[in-house]
N, CA, C and O atoms as a Maestro MAE file, in Angstrom:
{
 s_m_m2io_version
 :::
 2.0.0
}

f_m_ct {
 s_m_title
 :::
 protein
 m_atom[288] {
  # First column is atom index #
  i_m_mmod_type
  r_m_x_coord
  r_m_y_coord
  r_m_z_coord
  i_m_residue_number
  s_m_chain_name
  s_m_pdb_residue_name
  s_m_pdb_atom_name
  i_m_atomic_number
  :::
  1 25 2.353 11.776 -7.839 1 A "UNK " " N  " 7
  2 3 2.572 10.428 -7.336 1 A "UNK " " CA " 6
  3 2 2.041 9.425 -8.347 1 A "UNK " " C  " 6
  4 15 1.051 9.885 -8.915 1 A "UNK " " O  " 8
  5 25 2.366 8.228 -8.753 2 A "UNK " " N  " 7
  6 3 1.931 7.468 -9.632 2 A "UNK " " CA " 6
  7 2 0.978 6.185 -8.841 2 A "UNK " " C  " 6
  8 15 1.124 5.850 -7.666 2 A "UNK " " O  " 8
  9 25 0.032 5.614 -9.770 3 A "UNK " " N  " 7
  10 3 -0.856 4.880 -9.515 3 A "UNK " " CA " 6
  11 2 -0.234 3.194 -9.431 3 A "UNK " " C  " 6
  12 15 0.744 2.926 -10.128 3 A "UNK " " O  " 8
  13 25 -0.658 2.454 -8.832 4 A "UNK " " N  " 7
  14 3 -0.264 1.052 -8.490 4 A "UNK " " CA " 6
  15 2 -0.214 1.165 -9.665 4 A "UNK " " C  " 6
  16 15 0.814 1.761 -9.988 4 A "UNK " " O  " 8
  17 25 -0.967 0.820 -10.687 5 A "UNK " " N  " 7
  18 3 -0.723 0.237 -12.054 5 A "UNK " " CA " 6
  19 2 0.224 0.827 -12.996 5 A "UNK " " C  " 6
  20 15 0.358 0.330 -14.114 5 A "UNK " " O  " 8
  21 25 1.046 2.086 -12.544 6 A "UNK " " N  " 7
  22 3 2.595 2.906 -13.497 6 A "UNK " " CA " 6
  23 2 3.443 2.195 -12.692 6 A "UNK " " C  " 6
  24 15 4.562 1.889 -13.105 6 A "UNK " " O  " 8
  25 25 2.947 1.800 -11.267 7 A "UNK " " N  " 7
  26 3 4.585 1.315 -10.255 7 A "UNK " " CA " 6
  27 2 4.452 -0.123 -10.723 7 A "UNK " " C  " 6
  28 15 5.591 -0.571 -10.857 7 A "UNK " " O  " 8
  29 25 3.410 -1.157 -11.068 8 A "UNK " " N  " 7
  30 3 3.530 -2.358 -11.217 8 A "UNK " " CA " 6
  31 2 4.201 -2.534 -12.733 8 A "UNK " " C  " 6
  32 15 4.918 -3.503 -12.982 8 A "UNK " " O  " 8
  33 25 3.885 -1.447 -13.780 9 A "UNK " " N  " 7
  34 3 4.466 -1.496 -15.386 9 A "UNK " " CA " 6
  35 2 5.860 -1.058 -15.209 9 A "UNK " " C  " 6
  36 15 6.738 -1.503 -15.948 9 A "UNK " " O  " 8
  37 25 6.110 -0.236 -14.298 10 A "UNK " " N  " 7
  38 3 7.481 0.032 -14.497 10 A "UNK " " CA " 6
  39 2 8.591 -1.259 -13.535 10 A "UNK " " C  " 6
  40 15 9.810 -1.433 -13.518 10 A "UNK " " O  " 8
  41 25 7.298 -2.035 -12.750 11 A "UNK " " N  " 7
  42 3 8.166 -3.270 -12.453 11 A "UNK " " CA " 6
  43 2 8.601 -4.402 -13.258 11 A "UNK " " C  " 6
  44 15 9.584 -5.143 -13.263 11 A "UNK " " O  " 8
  45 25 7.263 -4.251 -14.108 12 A "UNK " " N  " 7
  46 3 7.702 -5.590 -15.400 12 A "UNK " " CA " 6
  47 2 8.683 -4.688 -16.016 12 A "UNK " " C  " 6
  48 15 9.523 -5.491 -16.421 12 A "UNK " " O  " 8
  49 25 9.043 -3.672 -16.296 13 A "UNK " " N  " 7
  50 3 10.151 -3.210 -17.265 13 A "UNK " " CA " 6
  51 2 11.453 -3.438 -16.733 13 A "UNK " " C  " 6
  52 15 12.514 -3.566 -17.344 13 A "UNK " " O  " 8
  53 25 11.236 -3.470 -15.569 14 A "UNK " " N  " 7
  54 3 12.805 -3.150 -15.214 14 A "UNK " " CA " 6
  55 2 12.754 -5.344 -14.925 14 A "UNK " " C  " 6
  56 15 13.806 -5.938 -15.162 14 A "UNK " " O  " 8
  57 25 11.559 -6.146 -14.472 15 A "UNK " " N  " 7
  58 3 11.584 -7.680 -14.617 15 A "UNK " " CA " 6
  59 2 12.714 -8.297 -15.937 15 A "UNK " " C  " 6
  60 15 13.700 -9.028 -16.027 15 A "UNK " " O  " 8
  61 25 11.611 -7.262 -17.042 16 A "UNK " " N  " 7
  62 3 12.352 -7.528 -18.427 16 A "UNK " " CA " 6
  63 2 13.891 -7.255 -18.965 16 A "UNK " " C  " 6
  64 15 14.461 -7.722 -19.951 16 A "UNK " " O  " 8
  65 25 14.358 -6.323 -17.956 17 A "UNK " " N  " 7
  66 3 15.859 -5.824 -18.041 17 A "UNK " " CA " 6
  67 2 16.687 -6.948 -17.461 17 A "UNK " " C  " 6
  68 15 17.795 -7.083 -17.980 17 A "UNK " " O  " 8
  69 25 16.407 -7.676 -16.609 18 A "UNK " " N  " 7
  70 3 16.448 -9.082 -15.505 18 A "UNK " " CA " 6
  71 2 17.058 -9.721 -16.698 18 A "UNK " " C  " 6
  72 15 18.256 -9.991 -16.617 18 A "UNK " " O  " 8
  73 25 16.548 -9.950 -17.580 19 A "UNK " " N  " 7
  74 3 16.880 -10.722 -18.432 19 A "UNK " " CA " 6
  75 2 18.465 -11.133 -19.061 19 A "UNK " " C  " 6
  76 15 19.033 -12.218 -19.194 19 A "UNK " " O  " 8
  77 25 18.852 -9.783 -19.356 20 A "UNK " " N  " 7
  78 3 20.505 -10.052 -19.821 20 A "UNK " " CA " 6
  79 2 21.744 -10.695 -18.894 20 A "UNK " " C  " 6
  80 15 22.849 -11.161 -19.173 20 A "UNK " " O  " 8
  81 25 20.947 -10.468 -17.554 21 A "UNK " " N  " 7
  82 3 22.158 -10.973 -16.259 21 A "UNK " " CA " 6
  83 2 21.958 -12.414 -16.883 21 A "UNK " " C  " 6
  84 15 20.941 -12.816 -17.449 21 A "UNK " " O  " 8
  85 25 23.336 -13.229 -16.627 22 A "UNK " " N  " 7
  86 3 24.171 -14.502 -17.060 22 A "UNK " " CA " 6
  87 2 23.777 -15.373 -16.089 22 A "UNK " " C  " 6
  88 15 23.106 -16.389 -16.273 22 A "UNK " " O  " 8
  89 25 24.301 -14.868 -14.807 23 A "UNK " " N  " 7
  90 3 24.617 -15.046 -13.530 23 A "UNK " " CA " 6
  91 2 23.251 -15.570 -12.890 23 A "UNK " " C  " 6
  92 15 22.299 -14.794 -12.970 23 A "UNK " " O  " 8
  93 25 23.079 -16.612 -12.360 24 A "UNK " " N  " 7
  94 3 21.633 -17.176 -11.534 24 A "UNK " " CA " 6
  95 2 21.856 -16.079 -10.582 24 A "UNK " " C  " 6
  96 15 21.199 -15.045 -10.703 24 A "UNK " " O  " 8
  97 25 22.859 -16.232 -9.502 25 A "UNK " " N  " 7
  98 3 22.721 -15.645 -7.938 25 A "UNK " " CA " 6
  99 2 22.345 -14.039 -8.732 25 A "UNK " " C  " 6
  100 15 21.217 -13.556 -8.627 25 A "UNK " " O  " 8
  101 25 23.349 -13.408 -9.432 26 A "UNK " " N  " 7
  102 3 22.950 -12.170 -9.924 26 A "UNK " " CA " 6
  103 2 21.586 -11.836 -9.856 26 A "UNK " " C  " 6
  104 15 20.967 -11.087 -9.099 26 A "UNK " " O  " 8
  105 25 21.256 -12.518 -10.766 27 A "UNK " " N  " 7
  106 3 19.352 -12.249 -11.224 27 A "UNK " " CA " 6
  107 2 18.567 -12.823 -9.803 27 A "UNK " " C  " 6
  108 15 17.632 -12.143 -9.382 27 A "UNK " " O  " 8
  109 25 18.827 -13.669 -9.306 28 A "UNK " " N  " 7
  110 3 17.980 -13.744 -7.941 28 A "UNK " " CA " 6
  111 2 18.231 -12.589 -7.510 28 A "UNK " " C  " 6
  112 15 17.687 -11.572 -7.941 28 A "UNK " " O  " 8
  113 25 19.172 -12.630 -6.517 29 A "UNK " " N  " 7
  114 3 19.719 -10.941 -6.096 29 A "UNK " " CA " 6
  115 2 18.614 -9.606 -6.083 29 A "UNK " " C  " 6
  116 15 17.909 -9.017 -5.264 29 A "UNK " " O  " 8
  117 25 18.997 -9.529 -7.750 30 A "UNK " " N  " 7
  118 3 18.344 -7.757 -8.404 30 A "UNK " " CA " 6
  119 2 16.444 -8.345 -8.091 30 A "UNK " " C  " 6
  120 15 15.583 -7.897 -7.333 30 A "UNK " " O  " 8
  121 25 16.433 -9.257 -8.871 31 A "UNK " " N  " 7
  122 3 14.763 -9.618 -8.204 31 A "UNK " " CA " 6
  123 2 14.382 -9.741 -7.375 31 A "UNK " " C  " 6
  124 15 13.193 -9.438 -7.275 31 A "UNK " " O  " 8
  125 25 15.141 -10.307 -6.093 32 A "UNK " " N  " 7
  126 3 14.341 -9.643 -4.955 32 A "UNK " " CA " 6
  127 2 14.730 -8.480 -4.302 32 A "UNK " " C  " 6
  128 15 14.094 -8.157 -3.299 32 A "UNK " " O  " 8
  129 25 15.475 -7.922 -4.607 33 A "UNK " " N  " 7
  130 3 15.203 -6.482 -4.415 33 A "UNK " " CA " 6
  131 2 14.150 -5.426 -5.207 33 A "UNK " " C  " 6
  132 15 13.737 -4.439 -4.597 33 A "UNK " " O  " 8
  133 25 13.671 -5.732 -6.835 34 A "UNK " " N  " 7
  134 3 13.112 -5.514 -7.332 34 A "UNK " " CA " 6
  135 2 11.322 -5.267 -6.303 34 A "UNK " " C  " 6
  136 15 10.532 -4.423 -5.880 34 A "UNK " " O  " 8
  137 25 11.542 -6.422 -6.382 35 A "UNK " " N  " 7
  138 3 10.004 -7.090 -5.409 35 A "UNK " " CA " 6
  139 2 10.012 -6.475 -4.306 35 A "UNK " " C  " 6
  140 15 8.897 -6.004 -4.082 35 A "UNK " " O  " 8
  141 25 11.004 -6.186 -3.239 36 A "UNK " " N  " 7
  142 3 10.718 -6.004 -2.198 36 A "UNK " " CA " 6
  143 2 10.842 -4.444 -2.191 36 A "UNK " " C  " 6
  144 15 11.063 -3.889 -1.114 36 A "UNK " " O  " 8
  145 25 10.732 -3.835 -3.135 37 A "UNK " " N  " 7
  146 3 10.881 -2.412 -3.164 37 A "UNK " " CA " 6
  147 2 9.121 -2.020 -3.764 37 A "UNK " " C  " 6
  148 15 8.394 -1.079 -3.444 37 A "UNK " " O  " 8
  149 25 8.850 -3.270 -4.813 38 A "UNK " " N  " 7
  150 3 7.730 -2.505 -5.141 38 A "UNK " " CA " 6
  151 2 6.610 -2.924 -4.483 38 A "UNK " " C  " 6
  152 15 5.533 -2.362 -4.678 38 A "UNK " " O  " 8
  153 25 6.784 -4.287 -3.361 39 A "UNK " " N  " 7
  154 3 5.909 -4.236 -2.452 39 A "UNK " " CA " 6
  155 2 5.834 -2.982 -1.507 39 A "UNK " " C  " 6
  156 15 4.712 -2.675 -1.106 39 A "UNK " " O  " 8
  157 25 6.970 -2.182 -1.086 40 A "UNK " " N  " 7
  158 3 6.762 -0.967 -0.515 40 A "UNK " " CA " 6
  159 2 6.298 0.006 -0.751 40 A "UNK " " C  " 6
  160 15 5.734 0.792 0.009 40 A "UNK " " O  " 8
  161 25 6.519 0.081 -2.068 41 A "UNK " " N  " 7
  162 3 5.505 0.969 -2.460 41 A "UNK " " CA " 6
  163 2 4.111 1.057 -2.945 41 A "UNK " " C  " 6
  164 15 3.440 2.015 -3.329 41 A "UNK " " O  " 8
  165 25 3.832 -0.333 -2.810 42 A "UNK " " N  " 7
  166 3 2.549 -0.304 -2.988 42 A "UNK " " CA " 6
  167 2 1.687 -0.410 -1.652 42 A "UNK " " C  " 6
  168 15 0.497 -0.095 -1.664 42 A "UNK " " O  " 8
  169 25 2.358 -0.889 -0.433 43 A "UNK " " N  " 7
  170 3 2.288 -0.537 0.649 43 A "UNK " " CA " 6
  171 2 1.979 1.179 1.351 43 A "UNK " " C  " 6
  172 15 1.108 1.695 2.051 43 A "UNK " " O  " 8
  173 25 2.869 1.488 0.881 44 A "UNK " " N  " 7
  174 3 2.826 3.228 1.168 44 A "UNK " " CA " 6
  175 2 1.474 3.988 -0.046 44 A "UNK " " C  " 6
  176 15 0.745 4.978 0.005 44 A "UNK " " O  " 8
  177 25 1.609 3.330 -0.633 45 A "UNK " " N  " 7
  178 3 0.542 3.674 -1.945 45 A "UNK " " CA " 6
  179 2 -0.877 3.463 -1.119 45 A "UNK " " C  " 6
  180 15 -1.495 4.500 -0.877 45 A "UNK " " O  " 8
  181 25 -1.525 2.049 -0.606 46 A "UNK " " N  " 7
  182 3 -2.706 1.524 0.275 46 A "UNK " " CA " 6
  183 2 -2.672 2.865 1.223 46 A "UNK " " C  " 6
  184 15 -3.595 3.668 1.081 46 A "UNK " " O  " 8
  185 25 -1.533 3.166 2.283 47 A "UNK " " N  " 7
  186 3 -1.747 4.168 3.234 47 A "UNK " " CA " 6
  187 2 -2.118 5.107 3.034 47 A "UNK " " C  " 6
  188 15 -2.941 5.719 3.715 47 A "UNK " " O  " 8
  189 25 -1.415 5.583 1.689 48 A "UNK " " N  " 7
  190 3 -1.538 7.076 1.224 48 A "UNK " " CA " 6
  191 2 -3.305 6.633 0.956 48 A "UNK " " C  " 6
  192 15 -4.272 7.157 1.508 48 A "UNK " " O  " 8
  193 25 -3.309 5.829 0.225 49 A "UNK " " N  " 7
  194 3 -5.147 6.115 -0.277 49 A "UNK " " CA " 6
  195 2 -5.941 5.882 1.154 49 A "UNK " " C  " 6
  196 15 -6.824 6.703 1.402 49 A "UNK " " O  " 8
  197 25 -5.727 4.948 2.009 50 A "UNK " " N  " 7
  198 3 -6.405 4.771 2.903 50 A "UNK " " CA " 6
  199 2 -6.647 5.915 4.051 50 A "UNK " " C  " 6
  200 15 -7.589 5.755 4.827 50 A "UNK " " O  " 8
  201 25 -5.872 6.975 4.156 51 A "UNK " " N  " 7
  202 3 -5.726 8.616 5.089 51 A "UNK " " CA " 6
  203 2 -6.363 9.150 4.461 51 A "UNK " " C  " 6
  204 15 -7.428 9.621 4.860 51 A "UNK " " O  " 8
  205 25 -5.885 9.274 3.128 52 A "UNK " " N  " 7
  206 3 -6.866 10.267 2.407 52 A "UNK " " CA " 6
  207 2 -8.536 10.170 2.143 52 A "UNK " " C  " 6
  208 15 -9.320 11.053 1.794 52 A "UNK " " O  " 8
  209 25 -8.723 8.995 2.394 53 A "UNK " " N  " 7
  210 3 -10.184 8.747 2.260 53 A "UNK " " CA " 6
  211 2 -10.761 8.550 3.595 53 A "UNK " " C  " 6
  212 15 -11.986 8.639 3.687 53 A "UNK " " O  " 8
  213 25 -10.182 8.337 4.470 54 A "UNK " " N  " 7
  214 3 -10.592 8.061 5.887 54 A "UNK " " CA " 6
  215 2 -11.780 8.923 6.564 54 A "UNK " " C  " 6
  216 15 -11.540 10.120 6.724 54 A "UNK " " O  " 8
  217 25 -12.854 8.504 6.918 55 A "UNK " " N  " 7
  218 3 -13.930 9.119 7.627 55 A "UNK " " CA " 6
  219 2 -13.791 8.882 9.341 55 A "UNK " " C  " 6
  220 15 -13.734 7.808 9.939 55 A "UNK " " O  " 8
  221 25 -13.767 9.847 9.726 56 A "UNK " " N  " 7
  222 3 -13.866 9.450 11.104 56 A "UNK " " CA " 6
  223 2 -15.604 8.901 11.909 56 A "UNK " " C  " 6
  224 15 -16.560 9.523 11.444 56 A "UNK " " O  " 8
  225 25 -15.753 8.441 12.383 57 A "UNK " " N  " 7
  226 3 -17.074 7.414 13.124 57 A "UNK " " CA " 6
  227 2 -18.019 9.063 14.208 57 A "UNK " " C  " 6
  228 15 -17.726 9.642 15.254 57 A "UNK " " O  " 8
  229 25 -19.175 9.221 13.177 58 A "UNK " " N  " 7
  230 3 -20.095 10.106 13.994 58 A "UNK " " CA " 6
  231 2 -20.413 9.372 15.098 58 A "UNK " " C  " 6
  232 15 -20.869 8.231 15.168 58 A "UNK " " O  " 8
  233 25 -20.035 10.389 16.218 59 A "UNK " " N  " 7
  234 3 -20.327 9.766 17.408 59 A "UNK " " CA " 6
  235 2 -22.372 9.824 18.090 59 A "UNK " " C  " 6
  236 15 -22.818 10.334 19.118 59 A "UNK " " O  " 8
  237 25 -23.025 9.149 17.078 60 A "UNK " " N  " 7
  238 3 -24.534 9.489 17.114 60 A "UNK " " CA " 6
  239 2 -25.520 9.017 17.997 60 A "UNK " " C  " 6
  240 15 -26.729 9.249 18.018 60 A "UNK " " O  " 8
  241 25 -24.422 7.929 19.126 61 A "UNK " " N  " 7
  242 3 -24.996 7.016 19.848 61 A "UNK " " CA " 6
  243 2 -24.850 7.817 21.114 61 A "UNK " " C  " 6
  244 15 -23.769 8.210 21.551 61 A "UNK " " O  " 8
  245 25 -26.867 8.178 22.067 62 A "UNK " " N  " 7
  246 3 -26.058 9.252 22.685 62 A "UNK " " CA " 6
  247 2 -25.841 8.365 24.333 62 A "UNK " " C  " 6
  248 15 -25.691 9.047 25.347 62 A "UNK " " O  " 8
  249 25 -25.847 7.258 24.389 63 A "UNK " " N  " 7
  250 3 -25.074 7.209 25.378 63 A "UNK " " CA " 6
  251 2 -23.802 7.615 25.401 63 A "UNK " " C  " 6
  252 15 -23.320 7.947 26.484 63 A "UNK " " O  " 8
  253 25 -23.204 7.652 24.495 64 A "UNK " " N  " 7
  254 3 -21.505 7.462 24.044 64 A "UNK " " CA " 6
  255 2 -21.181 8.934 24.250 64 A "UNK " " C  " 6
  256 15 -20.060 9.272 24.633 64 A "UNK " " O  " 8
  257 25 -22.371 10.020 23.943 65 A "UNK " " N  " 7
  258 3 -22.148 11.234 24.005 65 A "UNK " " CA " 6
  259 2 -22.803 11.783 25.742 65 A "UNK " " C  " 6
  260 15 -22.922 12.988 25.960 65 A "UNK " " O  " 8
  261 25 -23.131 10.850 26.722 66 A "UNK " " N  " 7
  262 3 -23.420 11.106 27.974 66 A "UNK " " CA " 6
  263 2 -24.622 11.929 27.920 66 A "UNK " " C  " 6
  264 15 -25.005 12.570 28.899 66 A "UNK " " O  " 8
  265 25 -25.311 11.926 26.636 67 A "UNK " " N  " 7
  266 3 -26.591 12.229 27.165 67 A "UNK " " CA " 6
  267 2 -28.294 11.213 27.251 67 A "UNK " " C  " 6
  268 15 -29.404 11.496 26.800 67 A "UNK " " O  " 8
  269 25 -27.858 10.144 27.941 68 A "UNK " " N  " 7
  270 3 -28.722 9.098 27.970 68 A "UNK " " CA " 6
  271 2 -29.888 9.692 29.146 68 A "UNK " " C  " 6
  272 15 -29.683 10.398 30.133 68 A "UNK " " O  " 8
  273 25 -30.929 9.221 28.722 69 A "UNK " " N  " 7
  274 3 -32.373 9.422 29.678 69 A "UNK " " CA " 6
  275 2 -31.702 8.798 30.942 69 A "UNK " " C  " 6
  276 15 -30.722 8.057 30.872 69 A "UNK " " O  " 8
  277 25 -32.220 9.103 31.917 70 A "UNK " " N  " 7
  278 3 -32.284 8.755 33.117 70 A "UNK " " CA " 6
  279 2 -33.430 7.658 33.460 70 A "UNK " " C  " 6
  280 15 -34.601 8.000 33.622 70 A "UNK " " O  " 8
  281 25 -32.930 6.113 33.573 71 A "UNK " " N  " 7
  282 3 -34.372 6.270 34.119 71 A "UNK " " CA " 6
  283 2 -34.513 5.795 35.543 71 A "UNK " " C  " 6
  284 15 -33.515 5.524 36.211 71 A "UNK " " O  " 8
  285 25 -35.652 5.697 35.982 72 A "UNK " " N  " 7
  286 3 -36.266 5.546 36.972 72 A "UNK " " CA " 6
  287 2 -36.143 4.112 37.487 72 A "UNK " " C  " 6
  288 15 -36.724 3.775 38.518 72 A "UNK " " O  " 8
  :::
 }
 m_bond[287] {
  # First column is bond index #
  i_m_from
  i_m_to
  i_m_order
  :::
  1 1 2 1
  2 2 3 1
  3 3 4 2
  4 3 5 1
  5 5 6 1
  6 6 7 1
  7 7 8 2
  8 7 9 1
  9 9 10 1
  10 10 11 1
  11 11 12 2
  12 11 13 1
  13 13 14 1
  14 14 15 1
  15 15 16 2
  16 15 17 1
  17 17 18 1
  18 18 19 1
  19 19 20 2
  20 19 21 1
  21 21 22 1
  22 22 23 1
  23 23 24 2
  24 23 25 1
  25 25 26 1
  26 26 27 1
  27 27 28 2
  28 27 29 1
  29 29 30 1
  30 30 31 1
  31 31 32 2
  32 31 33 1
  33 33 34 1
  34 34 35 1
  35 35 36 2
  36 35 37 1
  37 37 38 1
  38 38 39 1
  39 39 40 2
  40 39 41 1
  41 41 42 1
  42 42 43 1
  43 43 44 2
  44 43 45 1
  45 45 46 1
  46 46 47 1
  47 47 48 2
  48 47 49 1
  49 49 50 1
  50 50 51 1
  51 51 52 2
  52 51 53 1
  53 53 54 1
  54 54 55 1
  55 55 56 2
  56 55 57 1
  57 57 58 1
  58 58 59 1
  59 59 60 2
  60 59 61 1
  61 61 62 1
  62 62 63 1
  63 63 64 2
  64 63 65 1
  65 65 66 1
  66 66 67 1
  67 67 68 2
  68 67 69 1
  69 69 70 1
  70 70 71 1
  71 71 72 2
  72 71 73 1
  73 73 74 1
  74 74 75 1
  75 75 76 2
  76 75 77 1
  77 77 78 1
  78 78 79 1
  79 79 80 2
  80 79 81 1
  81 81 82 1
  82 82 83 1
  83 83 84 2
  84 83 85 1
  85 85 86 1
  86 86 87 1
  87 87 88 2
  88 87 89 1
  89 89 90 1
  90 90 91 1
  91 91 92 2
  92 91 93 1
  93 93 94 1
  94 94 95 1
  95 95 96 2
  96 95 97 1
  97 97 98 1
  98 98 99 1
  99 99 100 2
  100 99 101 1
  101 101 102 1
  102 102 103 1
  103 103 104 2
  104 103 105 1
  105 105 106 1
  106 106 107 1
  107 107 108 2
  108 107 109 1
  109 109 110 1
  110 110 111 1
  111 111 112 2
  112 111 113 1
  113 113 114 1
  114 114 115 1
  115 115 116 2
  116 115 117 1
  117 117 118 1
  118 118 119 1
  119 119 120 2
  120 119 121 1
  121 121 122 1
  122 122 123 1
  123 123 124 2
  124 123 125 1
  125 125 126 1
  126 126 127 1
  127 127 128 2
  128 127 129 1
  129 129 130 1
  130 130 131 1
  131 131 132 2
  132 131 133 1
  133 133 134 1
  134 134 135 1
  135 135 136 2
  136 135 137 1
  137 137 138 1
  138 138 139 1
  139 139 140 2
  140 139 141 1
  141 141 142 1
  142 142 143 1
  143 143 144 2
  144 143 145 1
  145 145 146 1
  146 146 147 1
  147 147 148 2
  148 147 149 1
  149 149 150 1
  150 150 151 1
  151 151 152 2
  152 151 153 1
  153 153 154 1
  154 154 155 1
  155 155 156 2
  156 155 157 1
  157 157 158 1
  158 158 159 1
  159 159 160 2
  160 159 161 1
  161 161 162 1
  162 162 163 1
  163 163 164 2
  164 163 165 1
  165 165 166 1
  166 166 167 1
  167 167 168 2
  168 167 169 1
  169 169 170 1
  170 170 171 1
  171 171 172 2
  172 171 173 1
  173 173 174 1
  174 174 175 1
  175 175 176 2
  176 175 177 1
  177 177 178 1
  178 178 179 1
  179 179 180 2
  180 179 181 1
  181 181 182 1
  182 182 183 1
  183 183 184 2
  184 183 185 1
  185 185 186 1
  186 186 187 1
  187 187 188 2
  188 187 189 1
  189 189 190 1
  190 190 191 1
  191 191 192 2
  192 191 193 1
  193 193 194 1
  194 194 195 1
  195 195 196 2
  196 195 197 1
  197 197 198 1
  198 198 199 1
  199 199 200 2
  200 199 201 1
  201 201 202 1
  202 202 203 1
  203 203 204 2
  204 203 205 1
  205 205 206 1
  206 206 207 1
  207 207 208 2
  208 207 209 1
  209 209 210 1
  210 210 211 1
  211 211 212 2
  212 211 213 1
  213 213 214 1
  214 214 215 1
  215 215 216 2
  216 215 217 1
  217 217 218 1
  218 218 219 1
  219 219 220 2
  220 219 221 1
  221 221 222 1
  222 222 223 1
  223 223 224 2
  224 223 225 1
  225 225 226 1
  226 226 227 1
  227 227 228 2
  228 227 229 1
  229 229 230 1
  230 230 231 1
  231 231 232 2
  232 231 233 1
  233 233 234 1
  234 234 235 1
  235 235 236 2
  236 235 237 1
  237 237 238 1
  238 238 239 1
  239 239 240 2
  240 239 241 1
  241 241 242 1
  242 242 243 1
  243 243 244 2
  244 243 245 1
  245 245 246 1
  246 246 247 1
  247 247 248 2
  248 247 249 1
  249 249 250 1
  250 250 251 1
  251 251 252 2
  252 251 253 1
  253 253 254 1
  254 254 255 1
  255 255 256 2
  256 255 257 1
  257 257 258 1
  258 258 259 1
  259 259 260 2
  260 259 261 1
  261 261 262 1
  262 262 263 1
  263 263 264 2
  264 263 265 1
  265 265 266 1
  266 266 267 1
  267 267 268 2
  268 267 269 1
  269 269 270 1
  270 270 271 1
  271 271 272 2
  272 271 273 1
  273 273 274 1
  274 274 275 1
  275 275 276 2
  276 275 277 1
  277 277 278 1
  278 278 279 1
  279 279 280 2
  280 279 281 1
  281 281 282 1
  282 282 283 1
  283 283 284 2
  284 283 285 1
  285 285 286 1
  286 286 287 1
  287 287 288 2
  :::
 }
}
C-alpha cells in the first residue's frame, strides 16, 4: 500500500499532465476528479492507519466492572 506522501506525488504528476488540456471546462473536469479521488484515498489511508493502531479502553474502573465495595 503506498504512503500519503507517494499518493500526494503521484497527484502533482498527474496535476502536471493537467497542463496540455486547451480546453478550460476540460481541465476543470479531470481536476476535480483528480482531487476527489485523492481525497479518498487519503481518507481510506487515515482509516487504514487509524484500525491498525487502535487500542481498545482497559476497563480498570471497577465500578464499570461491578465490583464496587458495598457500602453501608
Amino acid at each position: 500500500m503506498s504512503t500519503a506522501q507517494e499518493l500526494f506525488n503521484d497527484y502533482l504528476k498527474s496535476v502536471e499532465e493537467l497542463k496540455t488540456i486547451d480546453n478550460f471546462y476540460d481541465y476543470e473536469e479531470a481536476f476535480a476528479k483528480l482531487h476527489t479521488e485523492l481525497g479518498r484515498q487519503m481518507l481510506e489511508k487515515g482509516l487504514e492507519q487509524k484500525t491498525a493502531k487502535q487500542e481498545y479502553k482497559k476497563n480498570d474502573n471497577p465500578l464499570r466492572r461491578g465490583e464496587a465495595e458495598q457500602q453501608p
